[in-house]
KEMARRO-506949 format. One line per 5 residues: number of its first residue (from 0); their letters; for each residue x, y, z of C-alpha. Coordinates in steps of 0.1 Angstrom, whole numbers, plus 5000, padded with zeros to 4 digits. Each point is the difference from the previous one (the first is absolute). Layout:
NUM	A	X,Y,Z; ...
//
This chain:
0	XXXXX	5958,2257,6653; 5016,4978,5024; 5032,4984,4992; 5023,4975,5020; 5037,4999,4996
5	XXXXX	5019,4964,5007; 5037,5010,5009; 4987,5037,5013; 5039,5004,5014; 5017,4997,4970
10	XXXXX	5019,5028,4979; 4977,5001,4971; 4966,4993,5013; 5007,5021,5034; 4997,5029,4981
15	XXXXX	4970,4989,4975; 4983,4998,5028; 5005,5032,5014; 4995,5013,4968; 4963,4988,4995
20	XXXXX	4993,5012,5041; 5008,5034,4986; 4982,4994,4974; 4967,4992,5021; 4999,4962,4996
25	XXXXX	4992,4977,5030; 5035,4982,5003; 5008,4973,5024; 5030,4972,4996; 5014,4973,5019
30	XXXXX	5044,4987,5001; 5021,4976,5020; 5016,5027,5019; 5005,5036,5009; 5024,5028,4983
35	XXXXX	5006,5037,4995; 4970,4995,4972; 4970,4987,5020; 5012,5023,5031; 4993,5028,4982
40	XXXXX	4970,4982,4984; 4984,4995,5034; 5005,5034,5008; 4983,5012,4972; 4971,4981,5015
45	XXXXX	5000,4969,4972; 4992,4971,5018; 5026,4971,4995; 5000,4966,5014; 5033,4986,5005
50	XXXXX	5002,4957,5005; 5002,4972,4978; 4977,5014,4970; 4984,4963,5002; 4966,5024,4985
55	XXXXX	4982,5003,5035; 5003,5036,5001; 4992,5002,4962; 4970,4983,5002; 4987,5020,5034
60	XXXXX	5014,5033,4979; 4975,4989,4968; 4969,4991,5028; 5001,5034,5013; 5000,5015,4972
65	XXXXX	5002,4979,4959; 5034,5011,4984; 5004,5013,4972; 5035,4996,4992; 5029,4974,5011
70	XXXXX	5032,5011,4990; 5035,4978,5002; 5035,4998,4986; 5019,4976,4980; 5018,4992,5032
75	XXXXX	4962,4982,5011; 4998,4963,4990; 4972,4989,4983; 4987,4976,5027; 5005,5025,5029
80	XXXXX	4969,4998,5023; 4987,5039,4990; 5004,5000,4965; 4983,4964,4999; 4969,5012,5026
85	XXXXX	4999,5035,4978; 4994,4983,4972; 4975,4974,5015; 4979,5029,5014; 4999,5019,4964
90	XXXXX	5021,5026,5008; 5018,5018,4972; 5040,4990,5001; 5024,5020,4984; 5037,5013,5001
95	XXXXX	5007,5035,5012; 5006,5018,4965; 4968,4987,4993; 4982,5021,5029; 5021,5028,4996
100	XXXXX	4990,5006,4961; 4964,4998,5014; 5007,5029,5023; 5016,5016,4973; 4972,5000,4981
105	XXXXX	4980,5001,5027; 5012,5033,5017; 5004,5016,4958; 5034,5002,5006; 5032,5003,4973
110	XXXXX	5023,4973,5004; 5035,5011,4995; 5015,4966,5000; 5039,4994,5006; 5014,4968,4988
115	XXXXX	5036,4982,4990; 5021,4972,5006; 5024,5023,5024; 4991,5038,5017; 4960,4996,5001
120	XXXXX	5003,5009,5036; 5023,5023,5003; 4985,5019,4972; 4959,4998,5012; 5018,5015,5033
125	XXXXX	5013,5024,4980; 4969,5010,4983; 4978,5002,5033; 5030,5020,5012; 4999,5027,4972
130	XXXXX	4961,5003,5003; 5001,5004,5037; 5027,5031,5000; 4980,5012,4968; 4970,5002,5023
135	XXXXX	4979,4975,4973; 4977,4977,5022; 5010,4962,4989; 4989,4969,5010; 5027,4971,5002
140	XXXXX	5016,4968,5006; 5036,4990,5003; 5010,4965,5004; 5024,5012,5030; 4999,5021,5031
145	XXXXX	5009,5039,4998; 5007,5028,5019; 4981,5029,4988; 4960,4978,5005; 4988,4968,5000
150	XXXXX	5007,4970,4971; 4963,5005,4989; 4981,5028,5005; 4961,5015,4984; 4998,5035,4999
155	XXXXX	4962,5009,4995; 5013,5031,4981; 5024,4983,4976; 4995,4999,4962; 5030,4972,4994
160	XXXXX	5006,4968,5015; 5039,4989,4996; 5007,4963,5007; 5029,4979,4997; 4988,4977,4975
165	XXXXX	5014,4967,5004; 5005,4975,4967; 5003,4968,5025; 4969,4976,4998; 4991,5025,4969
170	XXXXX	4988,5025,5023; 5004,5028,4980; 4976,4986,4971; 4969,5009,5024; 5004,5039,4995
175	XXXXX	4995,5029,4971; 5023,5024,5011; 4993,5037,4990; 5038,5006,4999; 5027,4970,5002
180	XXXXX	5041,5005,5011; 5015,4969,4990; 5035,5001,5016; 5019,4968,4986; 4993,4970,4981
185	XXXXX	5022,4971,5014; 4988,4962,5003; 4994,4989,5032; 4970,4983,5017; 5000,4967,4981
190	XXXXX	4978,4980,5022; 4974,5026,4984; 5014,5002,4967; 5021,4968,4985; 5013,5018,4973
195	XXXXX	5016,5034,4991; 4974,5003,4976; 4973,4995,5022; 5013,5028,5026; 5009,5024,4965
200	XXXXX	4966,4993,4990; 4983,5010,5034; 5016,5033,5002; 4990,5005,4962; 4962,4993,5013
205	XXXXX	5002,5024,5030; 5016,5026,4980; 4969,4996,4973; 4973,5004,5030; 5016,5033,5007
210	XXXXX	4986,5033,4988; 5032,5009,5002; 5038,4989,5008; 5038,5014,5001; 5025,4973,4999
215	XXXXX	5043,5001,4989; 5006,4993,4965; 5029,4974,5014; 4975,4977,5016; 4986,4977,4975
220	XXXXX	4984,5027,4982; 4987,4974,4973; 4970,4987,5024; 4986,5036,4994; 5000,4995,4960
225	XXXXX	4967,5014,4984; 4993,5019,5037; 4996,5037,4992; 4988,5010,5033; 5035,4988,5015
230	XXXXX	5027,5028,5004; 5035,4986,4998; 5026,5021,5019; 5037,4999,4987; 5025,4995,5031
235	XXXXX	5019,5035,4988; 4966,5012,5017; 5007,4997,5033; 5000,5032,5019; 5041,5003,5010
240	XXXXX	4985,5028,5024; 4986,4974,5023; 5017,4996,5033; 4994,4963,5004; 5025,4973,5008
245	XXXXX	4998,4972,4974; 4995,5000,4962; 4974,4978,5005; 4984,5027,5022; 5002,5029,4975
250	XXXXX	4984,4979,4976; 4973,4995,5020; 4998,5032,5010; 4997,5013,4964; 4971,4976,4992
255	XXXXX	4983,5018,5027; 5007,5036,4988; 4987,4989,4966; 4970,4984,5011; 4993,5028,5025
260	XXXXX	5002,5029,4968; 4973,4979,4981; 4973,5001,5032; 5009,5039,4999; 5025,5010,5022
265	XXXXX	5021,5029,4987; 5021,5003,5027; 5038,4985,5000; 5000,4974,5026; 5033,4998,5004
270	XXXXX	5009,5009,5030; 4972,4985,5016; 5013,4965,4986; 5033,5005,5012; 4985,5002,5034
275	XXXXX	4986,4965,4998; 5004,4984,5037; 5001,4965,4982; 4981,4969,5008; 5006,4970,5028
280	XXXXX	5019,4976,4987; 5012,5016,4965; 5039,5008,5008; 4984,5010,5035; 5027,5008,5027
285	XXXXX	4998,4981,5032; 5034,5016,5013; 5033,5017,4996; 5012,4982,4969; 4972,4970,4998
290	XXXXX	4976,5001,4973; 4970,4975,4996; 4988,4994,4963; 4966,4982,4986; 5020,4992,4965
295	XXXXX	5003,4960,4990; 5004,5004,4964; 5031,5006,4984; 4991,5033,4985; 4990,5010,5031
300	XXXXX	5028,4988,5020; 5024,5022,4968; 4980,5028,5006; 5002,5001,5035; 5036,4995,5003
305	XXXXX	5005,5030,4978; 4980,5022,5018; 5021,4989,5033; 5037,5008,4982; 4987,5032,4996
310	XXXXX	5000,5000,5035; 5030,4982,5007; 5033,4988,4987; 4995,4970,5022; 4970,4976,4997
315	XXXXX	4988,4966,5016; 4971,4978,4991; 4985,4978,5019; 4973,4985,4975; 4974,4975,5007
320	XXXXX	4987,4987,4967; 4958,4993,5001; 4983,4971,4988; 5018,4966,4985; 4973,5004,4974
325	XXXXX	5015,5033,4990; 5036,4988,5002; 4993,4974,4974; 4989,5024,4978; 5026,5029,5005
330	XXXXX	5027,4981,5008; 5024,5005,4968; 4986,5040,5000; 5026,5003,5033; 5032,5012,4980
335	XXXXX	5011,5031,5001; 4975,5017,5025; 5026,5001,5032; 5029,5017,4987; 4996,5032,5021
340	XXXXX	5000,4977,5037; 5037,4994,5015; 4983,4969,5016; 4971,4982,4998; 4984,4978,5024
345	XXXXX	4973,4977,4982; 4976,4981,5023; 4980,4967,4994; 4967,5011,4979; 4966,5011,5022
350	XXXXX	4980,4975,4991; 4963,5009,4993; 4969,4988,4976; 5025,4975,4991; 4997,4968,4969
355	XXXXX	5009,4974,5022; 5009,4978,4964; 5028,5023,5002; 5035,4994,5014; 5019,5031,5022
360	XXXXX	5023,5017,4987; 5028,5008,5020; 5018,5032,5006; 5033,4986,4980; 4975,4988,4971
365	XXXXX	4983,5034,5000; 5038,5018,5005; 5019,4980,4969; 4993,5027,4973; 5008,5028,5017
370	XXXXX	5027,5020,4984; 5016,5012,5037; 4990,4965,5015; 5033,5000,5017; 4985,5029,5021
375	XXXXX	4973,4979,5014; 4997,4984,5038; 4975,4967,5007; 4978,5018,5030; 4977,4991,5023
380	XXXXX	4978,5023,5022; 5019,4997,5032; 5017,5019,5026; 5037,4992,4978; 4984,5020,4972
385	XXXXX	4987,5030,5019; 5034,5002,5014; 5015,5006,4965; 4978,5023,4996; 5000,5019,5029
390	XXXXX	5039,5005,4993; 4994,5012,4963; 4976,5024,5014; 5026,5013,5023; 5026,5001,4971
395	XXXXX	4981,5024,4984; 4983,4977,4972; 4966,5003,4994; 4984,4968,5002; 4970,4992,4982
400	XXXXX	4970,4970,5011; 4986,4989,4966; 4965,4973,5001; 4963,4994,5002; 5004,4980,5024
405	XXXXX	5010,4994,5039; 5031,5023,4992; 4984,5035,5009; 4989,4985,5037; 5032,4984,5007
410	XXXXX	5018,5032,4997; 4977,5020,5024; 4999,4977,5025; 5038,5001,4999; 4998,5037,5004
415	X	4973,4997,5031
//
């Protein structure tokens, strides 16, 4: 089967398509420019074009050789050259949950499937992570880089697939799972879903498509009325033995232990848990005292900041709030969530995927509700700002980047 990937650099389809190499599919892909992900593409021997996508290299690709497969993201307009040529030449278009159930099913694999509004990530890496030291063959994909392999990997000899199983764009409705982890039910994503309801009701779907699930008892356990095959875990079940910084974390954690004694395995994981090296970008340390952080929801950005004071006495965000869409939704959840940062500095809003019928919120919109609001500082990303933090660094205050967006990059270049 031969199967073209538009975008080939990016951090979800990168590692699809070294997945279905291993997996002894014909892959080739095209993107504007070069990164970390189609270096170590090319040197894998996939052949990747990199120019203006304008469907030359597609349509010389499909000559050679008829595709099979085109495969995008929601990040592709629907006019861009490739997708329009693919679909002129007959070439079957899809998304890249869509392919990766087919390999699934494909390769007869077991699809443990992680999802959540908060700690999918963190929690797939600590899945493959457990497997690994157990010595248990897995296949994967994390929607992040890691240190201990690759962010998608096909082991020949694997029996389970975990994936990170994303509800944005209802990507997770493409996949029965044989065993579901659903970490945390919060609203988010409402470009995708319009109404609570809507998102409540998706999870309640996946969760029905699963042979079987584990999910808290505290997180909207009413979506999983009349579902016998769903396991709901009190929170006075969390393993207290786990050496993990972060409630959030030991929650996780637990869900993992759980689902890992239903597939069979007697033998107490803790320890190996507690050795979990993390995941980039998930309370990742860059440096002494600096901290970079994927959270932009307000649970997340709570959860986080707990897990930092137990850290530290002394704690500085510098949060970078992503999408406007999204701030118009969340806007009156942001209360409460900061209490545990002696300052915060709150940046203008990462714009992305964005309703342009919508006005910008500003950072002293977004700011008015909060209940420590006096703590907050207007910021921009600019040399004043890394000063500041430089110095709380060097006063011993751990100092946290929270955002989706440009955030992360800013602060390693800074550090370069």
């Amino acid at each position: 089967m031969n199967i073209y990937f538009s975008g080939i650099g990016g951090v979800g389809i990168g590692p699809l398509a070294e997945i279905a190499h291993d997996a002894g599919y014909h892959v080739t892909g095209s993107d504007r420019s070069k990164s970390l992900v189609t270096d170590r593409l090319l040197a894998r021997g996939i052949q990747i074009d990199i120019s203006a996508q304008d469907g030359t290299y597609l349509q010389a690709v499909h000559d050679k050789s008829p595709l099979d497969w085109f495969i995008y993201t929601a990040a592709l307009s629907d006019n861009h050259p490739e997708l329009v040529l693919a679909r002129r030449l007959g070439i079957r278009t899809a998304k890249r949950d869509e392919l990766l159930a087919h390999i699934i099913t494909d390769k007869n694999l077991q699809l443990i499937a992680i999802a959540g509004t908060h700690g999918k990530t963190t929690t797939t890496g600590m899945m493959v992570w457990t497997l690994q030291q157990l010595g248990v063959p897995v296949s994967y994909s994390i929607g992040t880089t890691i240190s201990f392999g690759p962010s998608g990997k096909f082991d020949p000899a694997s029996k389970y697939f975990v994936y990170e199983c994303d509800e944005f764009d209802r990507n997770f409705l493409h996949f029965k799972p044989f065993l579901s982890i659903i970490t945390s039910v919060d609203y988010d994503h409402p470009d995708t879903y319009p109404s609570e309801h809507e998102y409540l009701e998706a999870f309640s779907q996946f969760a029905a498509g699963s042979k079987q699930a584990f999910a808290w008892d505290d997180q909207h356990p009413e979506i999983y009325d009349g579902q016998n095959h769903i396991s709901l875990i009190e929170p006075a079940q969390v393993n207290q033995q786990l050496r993990l910084g972060g409630l959030h974390n030991r929650r996780n954690a637990t869900l993992v232990q759980i689902a890992l004694r239903r597939l069979g395995v007697t033998q107490d994981t803790t320890d190996i848990l507690s050795s979990f090296p993390g995941t980039d970008r998930r309370f990742e340390k860059l440096a002494d005292n600096l901290y970079s952080d994927y959270g932009h929801h307000p649970v997340e950005i709570a959860a986080t900041l707990q897990m930092a004071r137990e850290l530290s006495d002394h704690v500085v965000l510098v949060y970078q709030p992503h999408q406007n869409t999204r701030q118009h939704e969340i806007i009156g959840q942001y209360k409460d969530q900061f209490e545990l940062a002696d300052d915060i500095y709150w940046l203008p809003t990462y714009l992305s995927r964005e309703d342009p019928n919508l006005p910008i919120l500003t950072p002293e919109q977004l700011t008015s509700g909060l209940t420590n609001k006096v703590r907050v500082h207007i910021a921009e990303l600019d040399q004043s700002l890394w000063s500041i933090i430089d110095q709380a660094r060097r006063d011993g205050k751990l100092v946290i980047g929270m955002g989706a967006g440009s955030i992360d990059s800013w602060l390693r270049n800074q550090l370069n």
